[in-house]
N, C-alpha and C positions, 0 to 999 in steps of 0.2 A: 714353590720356592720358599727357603726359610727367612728368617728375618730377617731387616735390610733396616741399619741403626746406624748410628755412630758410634763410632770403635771406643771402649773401655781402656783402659790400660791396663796390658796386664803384665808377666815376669818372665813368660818363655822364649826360649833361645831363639827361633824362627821370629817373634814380633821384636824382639831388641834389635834382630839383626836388619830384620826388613825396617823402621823407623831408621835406624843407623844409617844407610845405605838409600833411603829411600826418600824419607821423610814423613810426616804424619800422616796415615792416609784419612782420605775425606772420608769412605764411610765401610762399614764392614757388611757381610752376609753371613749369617750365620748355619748348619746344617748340620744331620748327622748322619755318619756313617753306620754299615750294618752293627750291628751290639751297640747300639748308641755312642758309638766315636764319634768326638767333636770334630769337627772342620769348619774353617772361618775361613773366608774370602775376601782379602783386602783390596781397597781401591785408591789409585794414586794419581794423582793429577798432572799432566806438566813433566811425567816421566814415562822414557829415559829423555821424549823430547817436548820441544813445545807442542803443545796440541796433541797429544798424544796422554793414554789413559795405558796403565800398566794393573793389571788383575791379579794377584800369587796366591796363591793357597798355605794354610798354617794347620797344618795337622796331620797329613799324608805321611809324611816320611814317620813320623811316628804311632803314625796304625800299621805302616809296612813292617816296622819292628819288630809291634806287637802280636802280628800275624805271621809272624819268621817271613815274610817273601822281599823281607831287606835281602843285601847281599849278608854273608855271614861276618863280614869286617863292621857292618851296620851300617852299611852305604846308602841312602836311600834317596829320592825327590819328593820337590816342591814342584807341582804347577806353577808357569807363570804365562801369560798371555797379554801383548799390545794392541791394542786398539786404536786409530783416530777417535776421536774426539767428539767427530761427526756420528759415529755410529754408537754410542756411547749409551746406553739405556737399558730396559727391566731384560728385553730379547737374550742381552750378550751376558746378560747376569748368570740369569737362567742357565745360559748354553755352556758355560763357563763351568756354574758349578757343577751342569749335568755331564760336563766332562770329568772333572774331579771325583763325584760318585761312582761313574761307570769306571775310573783307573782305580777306584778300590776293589770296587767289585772286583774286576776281574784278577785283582791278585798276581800282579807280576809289573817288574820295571821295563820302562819304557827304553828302546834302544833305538841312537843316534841313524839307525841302518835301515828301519822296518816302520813305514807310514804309516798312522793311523787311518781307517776309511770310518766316516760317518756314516749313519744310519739316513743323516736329512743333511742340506747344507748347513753349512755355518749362516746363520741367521743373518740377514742384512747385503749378504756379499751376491757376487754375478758369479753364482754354480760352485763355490769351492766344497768339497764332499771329503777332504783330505784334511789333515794336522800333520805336519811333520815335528818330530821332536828334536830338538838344537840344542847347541849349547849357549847360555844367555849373554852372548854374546856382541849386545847393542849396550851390555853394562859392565860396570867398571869389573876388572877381573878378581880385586879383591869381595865383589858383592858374588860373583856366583857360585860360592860354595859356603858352608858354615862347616864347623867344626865340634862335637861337644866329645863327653866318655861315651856314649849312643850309639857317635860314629860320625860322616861324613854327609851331610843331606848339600846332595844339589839341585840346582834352580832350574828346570827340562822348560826351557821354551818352545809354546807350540804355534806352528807358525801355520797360518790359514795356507791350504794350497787347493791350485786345481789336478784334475788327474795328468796329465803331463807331467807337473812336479813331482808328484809323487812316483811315477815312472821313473822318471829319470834319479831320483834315488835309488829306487830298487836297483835301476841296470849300471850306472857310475859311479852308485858310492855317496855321501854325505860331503869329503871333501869337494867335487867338482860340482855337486850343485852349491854350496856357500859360495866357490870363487865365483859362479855364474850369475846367484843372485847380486854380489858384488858389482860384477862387472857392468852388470844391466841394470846400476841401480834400482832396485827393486823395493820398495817402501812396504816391509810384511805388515804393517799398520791397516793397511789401504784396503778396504774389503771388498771393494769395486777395481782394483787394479787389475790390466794388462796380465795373462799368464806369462811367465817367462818363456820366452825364446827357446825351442828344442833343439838347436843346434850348438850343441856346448865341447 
């Protein structure tokens, strides 16, 4: 794991917008990508709700850039992932940034349509082996995108799931599982929750 401080201030587009939208985060992770690309992992308290801990990453979209596997407009993502509060520790730090390393690695953006599968669970939870990637949409609609001359970086929320969910993405689509976790209130925080319902 790399360092684990309290966040500096600093001048880039990704940390203005995240403080802007977010607030200060409690404390940062530091890391680096292959060719020694920076990556910082910021941690936020009390967002998007109470009790709740909000994780985002500040450097991806601009090593996807760097590595052409932005879109060619310069489209590219930010990691972000919710947590309770309850499971909040070194575990999810860890698994967090070891996600963010492995989405460089592999050099390609993540789509709304196609689940991630885990190598090991997501640390803490009852069996989830899946991430689906969303739109960050538990946050205000002007936080989930930035803008600079770069291009358009947006904020891929990854949401713990078990293999059901991710099923049922591949086979209905992204729209009909949102309305479903919707309907079932579904707290993607909760890393011991209930899997959704397969009857959608």
């Amino acid at each position: 794991m790399g360092k684990f401080s309290r966040p500096e201030a600093t001048s880039g587009e990704i940390d203005k917008h995240l403080r802007r939208f977010l607030g200060k985060p409690f404390s940062t992770l530091d890391e680096e990508l292959p060719e020694g690309a920076p990556i910082r992992l910021h941690g936020f308290a009390e967002v998007p709700f109470d009790g709740q801990v909000t994780l985002v990453t500040d450097g991806l979209a601009e090593f996807a850039r760097r590595r052409a596997w932005a879109r060619p407009d310069g489209y590219a993502q930010e990691l972000l992932f919710v947590v309770d509060g309850r499971f909040m520790g070194p575990e999810i730090l860890d698994f967090v940034m070891s996600c963010a390393v492995r989405y460089a690695e592999q050099g390609r953006l993540l789509s709304w349509e196609e689940p991630v599968r885990l190598d090991v669970e997501v640390p803490l939870s009852a069996g989830m082996r899946f991430l689906l990637p969303t739109p960050a949409a538990l946050f205000d609609e002007d936080f989930q995108f930035v803008t600079s001359s770069a291009g358009e970086t947006n904020f891929c929320l990854l949401v713990p799931a078990y293999e059901v969910e991710a099923d049922l993405l591949t086979s209905r689509g992204p729209e009909q599982l949102y309305d479903a976790l919707e309907e079932q209130d579904v707290d993607i925080s909760d890393l011991r929750r209930e899997a959704l319902r397969a009857r959608i």
